[in-house]
C-alpha positions in Angstrom: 7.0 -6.7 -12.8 7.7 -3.1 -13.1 11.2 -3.8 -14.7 13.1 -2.4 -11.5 16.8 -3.6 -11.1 19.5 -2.7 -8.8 22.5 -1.4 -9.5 25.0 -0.7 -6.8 23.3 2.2 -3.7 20.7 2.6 -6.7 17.3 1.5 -8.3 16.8 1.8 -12.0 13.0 1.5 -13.3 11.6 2.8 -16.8 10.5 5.7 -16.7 7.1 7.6 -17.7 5.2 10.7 -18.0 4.0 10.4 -14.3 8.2 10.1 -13.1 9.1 13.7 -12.3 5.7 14.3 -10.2 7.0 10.9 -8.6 10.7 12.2 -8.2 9.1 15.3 -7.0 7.0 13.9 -4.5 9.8 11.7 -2.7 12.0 15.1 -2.5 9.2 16.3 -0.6 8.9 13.7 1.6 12.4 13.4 2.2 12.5 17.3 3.2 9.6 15.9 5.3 11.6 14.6 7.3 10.6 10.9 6.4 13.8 9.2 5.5 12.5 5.6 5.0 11.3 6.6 1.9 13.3 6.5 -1.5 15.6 9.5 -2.3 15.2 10.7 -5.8 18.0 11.0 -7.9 16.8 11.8 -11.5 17.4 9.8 -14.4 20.5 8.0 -15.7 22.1 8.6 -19.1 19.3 5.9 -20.8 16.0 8.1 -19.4 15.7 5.6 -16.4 14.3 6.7 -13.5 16.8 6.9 -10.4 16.3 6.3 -6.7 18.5 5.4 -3.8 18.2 1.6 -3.0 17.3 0.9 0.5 19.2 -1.4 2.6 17.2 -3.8 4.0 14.4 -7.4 3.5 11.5 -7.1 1.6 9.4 -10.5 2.6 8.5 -12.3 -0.2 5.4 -15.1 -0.4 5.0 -17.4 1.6 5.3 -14.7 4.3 7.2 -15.2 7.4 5.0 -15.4 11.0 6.1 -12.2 12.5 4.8 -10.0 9.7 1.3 -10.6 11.2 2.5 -9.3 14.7 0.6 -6.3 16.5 3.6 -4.2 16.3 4.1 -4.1 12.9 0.7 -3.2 12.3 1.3 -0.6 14.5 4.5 0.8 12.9 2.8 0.5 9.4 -0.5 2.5 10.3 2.3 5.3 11.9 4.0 5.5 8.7 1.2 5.8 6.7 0.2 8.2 9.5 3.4 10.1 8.8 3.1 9.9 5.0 -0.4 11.5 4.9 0.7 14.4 6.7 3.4 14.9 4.9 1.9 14.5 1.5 -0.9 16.7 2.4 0.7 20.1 1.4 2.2 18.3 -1.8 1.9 21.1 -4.8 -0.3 18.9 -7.3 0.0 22.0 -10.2 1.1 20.2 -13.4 1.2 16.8 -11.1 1.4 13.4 -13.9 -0.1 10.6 -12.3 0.3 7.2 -13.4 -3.0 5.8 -11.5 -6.6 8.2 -11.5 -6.9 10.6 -8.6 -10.2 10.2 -6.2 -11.9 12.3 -4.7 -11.9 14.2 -1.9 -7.9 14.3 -2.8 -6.8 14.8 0.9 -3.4 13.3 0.2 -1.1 11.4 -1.3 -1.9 7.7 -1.7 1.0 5.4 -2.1 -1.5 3.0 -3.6 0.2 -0.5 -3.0 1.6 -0.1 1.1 1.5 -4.1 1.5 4.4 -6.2 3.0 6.2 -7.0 -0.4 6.8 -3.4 -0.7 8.2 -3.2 3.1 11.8 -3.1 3.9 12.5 -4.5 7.3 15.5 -4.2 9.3 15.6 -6.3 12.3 11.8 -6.6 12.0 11.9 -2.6 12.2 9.8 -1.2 9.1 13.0 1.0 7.9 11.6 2.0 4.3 8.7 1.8 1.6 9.4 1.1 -2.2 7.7 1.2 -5.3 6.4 4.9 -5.4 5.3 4.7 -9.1 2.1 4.2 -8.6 1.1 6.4 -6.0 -1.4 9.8 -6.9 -3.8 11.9 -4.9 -6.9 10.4 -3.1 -8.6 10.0 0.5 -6.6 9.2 3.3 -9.1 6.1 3.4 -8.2 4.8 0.0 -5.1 3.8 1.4 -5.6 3.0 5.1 -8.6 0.4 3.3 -5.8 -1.1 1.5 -3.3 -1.8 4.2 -6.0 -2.8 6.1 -6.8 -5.5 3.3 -3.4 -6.5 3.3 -1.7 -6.2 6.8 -5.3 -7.3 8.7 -6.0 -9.1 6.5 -9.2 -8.4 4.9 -8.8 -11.7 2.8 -10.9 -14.7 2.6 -7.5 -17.4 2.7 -5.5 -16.9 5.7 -2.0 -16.0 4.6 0.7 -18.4 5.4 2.2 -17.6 8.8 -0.7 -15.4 9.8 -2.4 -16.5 13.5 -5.7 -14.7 13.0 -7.8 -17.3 11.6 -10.8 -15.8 12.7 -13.4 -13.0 12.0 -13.4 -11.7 15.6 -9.2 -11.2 15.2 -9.2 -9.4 12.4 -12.1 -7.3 13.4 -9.7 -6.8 16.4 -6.7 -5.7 14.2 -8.4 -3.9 12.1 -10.0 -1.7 15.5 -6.0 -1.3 16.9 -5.1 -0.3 12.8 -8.0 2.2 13.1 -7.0 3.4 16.5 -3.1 4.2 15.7 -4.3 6.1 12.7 -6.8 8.2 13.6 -7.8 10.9 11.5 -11.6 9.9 12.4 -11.3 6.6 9.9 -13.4 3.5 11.6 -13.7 0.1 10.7 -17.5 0.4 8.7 -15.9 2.7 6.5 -12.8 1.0 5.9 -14.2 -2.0 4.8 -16.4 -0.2 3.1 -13.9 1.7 1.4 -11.8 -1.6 1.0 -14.6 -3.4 -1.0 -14.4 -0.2 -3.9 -10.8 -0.6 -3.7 -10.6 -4.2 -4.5 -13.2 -4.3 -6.9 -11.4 -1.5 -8.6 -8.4 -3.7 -8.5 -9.8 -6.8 -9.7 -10.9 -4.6 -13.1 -8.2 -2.8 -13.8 -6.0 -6.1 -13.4 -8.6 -8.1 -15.8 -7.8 -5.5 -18.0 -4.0 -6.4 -18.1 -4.7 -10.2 -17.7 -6.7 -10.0 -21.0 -4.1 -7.6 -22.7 -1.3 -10.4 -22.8 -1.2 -11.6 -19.2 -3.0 -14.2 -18.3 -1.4 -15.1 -15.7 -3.3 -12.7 -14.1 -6.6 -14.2 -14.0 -5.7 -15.9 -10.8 -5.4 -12.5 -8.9 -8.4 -11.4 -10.3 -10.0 -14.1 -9.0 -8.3 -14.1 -5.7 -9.7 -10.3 -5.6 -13.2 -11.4 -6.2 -13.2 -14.0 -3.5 -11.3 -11.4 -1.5 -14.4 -9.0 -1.8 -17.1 -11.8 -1.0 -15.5 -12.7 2.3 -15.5 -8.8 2.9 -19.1 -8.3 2.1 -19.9 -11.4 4.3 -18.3 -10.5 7.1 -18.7 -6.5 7.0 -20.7 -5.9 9.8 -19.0 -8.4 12.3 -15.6 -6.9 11.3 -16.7 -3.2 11.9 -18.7 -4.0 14.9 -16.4 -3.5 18.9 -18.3 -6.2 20.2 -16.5 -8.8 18.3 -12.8 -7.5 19.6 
């Protein structure tokens, strides 16, 4: 959707006012140490933006069974884990950002960690794509969006995905919670996740009703997203269900 395309050991998107802070931000990251993320590379001789392609499956919909395993929720919570900390000392002076910052800004959000921007090696999570969207926020922000997608927080059970019950999820999202750290817990999560979604769901009416109405079935999908959520809040953030 974002016009990315391959060529070669590269990935080519348009570029914007937000893509040096972006290019920026993965040099950091990379002199982070954390090598599964994209290496910048500038732009090409038509103002693209550059990055390294990385090697590897990105699981497309209907998703396969072993995305929903506890050890990829585990390796996804440690690399968010490992992005937070590396993002937190990110200079943000003169920083373009494609999406709005929130408050407290803690970190760097990547905005969108979810399994269709995952590279997997050998079921191994061996990178995270899409970095165009990312901008400061709460370490919460994010950690209530994996949690949305990689629990799931969702009112359809995905295809492939065993825990077709409340008490499951509330016991994913408690070992998602756990492997983080940082202080987040489960109440506040989904609290968080039900701002996130709802801020979702408007932002993507807004682009449904600008020219893409195909769209109006995620935004509706988001809104029966967030009424499961609300339902089911207190049973999902409460240890006696796990």
């Amino acid at each position: 959707m974002g016009g990315a395309a391959r060529v070669g050991a590269t990935v080519l998107r348009p570029s914007g006012p937000w893509s040096p802070t972006v290019q920026r931000l993965l040099r950091h990251l990379r002199n982070a140490g954390l090598d599964w993320v994209p290496a910048p590379l500038g732009v090409d001789e038509h103002g693209r933006d550059v990055t390294s392609f990385l090697p590897g499956t990105v699981p497309s919909y209907p998703l396969p069974s072993w995305i929903w395993s506890d050890e990829i929720l585990v390796a996804v919570a440690t690399r968010l884990g490992q992005l937070h900390r590396a993002s937190a000392s990110f200079a943000v002076d003169d920083a373009i950002w494609r999406l709005p910052t929130h408050q407290p800004a803690e970190v760097i959000c990547h905005n969108d960690f979810a399994p269709y921007n995952t590279v997997f090696t050998d079921r191994r999570v061996t990178g995270v794509i899409d970095w165009d969207t990312a901008s400061p926020g709460p370490r919460i922000w994010d950690v209530a969006y994996l949690a949305y997608r990689w629990v799931p927080l969702t009112d359809l059970v995905p295809d492939g995905d065993p825990s077709d019950s409340v008490p499951e999820r509330a016991r994913r999202l408690r070992l998602l919670t756990d492997v983080y750290g940082h202080g987040v817990h489960p109440a506040a999560v989904v609290a968080t996740a039900v701002d996130r979604i709802q801020e979702l769901a408007a932002f993507t009416l807004g682009r449904a009703d600008a020219g893409h109405p195909d769209l109006h079935a995620h935004v509706a999908a988001y809104r029966r997203d967030l009424r499961w959520m609300t339902t089911h809040a207190d049973k999902l953030a409460s240890p006696a269900t796990v």
